[in-house]
N, C-alpha and C positions, 0 to 999 in steps of 0.2 A: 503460567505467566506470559503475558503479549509481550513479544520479540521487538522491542521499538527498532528496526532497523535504521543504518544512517546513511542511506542514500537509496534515489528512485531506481528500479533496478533498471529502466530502460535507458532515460536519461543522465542517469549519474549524480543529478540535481541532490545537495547538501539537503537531508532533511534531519536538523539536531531534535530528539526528543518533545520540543517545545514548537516544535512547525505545525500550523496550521491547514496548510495545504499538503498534510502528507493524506493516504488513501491507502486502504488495506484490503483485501479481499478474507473470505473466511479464514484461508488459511497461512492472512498475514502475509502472503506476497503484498510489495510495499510498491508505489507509483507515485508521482508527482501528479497535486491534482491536472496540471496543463495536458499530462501526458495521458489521464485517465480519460480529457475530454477530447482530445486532438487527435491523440493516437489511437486508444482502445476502445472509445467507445462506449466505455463504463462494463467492457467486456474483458477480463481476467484472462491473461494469454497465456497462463499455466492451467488453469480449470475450468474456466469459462462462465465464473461468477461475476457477480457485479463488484462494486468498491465500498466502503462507509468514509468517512473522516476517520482519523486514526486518535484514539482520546491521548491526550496528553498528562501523562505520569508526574503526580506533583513534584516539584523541584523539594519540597519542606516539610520535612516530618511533624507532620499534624496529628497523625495516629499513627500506634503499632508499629512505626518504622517500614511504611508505605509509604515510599517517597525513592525517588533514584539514586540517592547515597546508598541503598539497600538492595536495589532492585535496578543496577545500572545499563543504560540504551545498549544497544548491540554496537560492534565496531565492528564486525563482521559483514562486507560490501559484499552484495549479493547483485553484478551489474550484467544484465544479462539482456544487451539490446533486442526488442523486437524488430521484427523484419516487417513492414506495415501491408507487403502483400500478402504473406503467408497470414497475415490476422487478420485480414479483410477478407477472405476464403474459410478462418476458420468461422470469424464473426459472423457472418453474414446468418446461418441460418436460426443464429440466436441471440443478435442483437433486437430485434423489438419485441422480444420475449419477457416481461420484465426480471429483474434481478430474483424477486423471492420466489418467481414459479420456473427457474431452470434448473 
């Protein structure tokens, strides 16, 4: 089950279940898209993967009780600012590498 996390772990930025501009990496570390593009790079500063858009978990039980009365967001803040020089050092030899060949 994807861990909707609820907030960017860099910025801190409110991202509720239903946010648009939230961003995940494989392994669901969570980013604000601003901070994916400003800050990282579309570089992962836990693993050094890319980002996707984060799909949004239906609010209404349409089927099976898939929906987030069932399966509720994380409240669990995972805020863990990056440092923009230590990821410009780590970034650097795998930022124009694209996402699916790192």
């Amino acid at each position: 089950m994807l861990e909707l996390r609820p907030t960017c772990e860099h910025c801190n930025q409110s991202l509720p279940p239903d946010a648009l501009n939230a961003r995940i990496c494989s392994y669901e570390c969570t980013f604000c898209a601003n901070c994916v593009e400003a800050v990282l790079g579309n570089v992962c500063p836990n693993c050094g993967g890319g980002f996707v858009p984060r799909p949004v978990r239906p609010a209404q039980n349409w089927k099976n009780h898939n929906c987030l009365a069932t399966d509720p967001a994380s409240t669990t803040v995972k805020h863990r600012p990056v440092d923009p020089t230590a990821h410009a050092a780590f970034a650097a030899p795998i930022r124009n590498i694209p996402p699916e060949q790192r």
